[in-house]
Steps between C-alpha positions, in 0.01 A plus 500: 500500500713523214364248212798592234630208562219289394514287188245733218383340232595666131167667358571243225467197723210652649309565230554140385421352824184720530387365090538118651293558768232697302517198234445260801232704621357499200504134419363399867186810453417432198288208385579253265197376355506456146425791261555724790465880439759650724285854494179328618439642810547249789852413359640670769338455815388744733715594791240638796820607680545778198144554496447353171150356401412450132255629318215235335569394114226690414583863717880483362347460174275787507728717676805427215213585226407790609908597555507460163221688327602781730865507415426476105692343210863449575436611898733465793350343792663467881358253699588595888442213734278368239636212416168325421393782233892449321476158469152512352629782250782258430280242410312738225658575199780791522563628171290813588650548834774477766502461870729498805436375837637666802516261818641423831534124447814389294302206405345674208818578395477171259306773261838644419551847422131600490574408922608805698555456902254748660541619855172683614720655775732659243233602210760695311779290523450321098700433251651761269312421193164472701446895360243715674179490321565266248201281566193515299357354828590389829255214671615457868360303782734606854553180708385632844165721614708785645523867408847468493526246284245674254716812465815418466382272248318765335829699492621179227162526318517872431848491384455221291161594304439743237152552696257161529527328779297168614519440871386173669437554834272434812193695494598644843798702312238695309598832657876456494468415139358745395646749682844349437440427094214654429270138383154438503365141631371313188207259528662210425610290788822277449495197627814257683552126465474511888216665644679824689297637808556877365292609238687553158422828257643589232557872404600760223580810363363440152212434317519111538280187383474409859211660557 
């Protein structure tokens, strides 16, 4: 089958068509309610077909405080598959800190440049200026229960960090994460907006405050 002759759209045109389609996205997944906050965390729904539930208010909040203590004044943070725990650090004050989130769903991609397009499957396939350990500290939360998915994403989160790592995981993946990065299993428990069946930990390779 020989496709040459098929009409291709100019990179041009297709970047423009993609940006109108992301804006309508946007404007239909995003609520409108007055005074909206378009970090809060809810603003873009959950998709259970990308194995995305969202952490509680409270959990995201915690988990972006202690991101921050641990990375220290003027720290870089990567959020990977997090999107919960970036829009929570969006919502504090960011003078003392940046952040980036890394994620499968173009959705996010309303946050700009600070959105990269992440591909579990292809953990080293980033962006040029994503350097290798220029991350103060990398919080991470891989969207499936599978040892697979654990190390490959673990291949992203060593390259990225400069060493701490915060891994939200099920508490089944207790071996595999710590034979694949290393963490411990922290006492606090995160929490979802949506009840999941799986028991949630959280882990690290640091001294944290979730303990």
């Amino acid at each position: 089958d020989d496709d040459d002759d098929i009409p291709q759209l100019s990179s041009h045109t297709l970047a423009a068509l993609q940006e109108f389609y992301l804006e309508q996205q946007q404007r239909e997944g995003m609520k409108t309610s007055q005074g909206f906050n378009q970090y809060s965390i809810g603003s873009i729904e959950e998709d259970w077909q990308l194995s995305q539930f969202w952490y509680s208010d409270e959990t995201a909040l915690c988990l972006a405080k202690e991101a921050v203590l641990a990375a220290g004044k003027g720290g870089r943070i990567a959020c990977i598959s997090a999107p919960s725990v970036y829009q929570k650090l969006k919502e504090q004050d960011c003078k003392d800190f940046s952040v980036c989130i890394l994620e499968y769903d173009r959705r996010f991609s309303v946050y700009g440049e600070e959105f990269i397009f992440y591909d579990y499957n292809h953990p080293l396939d980033l962006p040029e200026n994503l350097l290798p350990h220029s991350f103060d500290i990398v919080v991470a939360d891989p969207p499936y229960l599978s040892e697979e998915c654990l190390q490959k994403t673990s291949e992203t989160i060593k390259y990225l960090t400069k060493g701490k790592i915060l891994l939200c995981t099920g508490a089944v993946m207790e071996e595999q994460a710590a034979k694949h990065l290393g963490v411990k299993m922290c006492k606090f428990i995160p929490k979802h907006s949506r009840n999941l069946a799986n028991e949630f930990r959280c882990y690290v390779n640091y001294a944290s405050g979730l303990d």
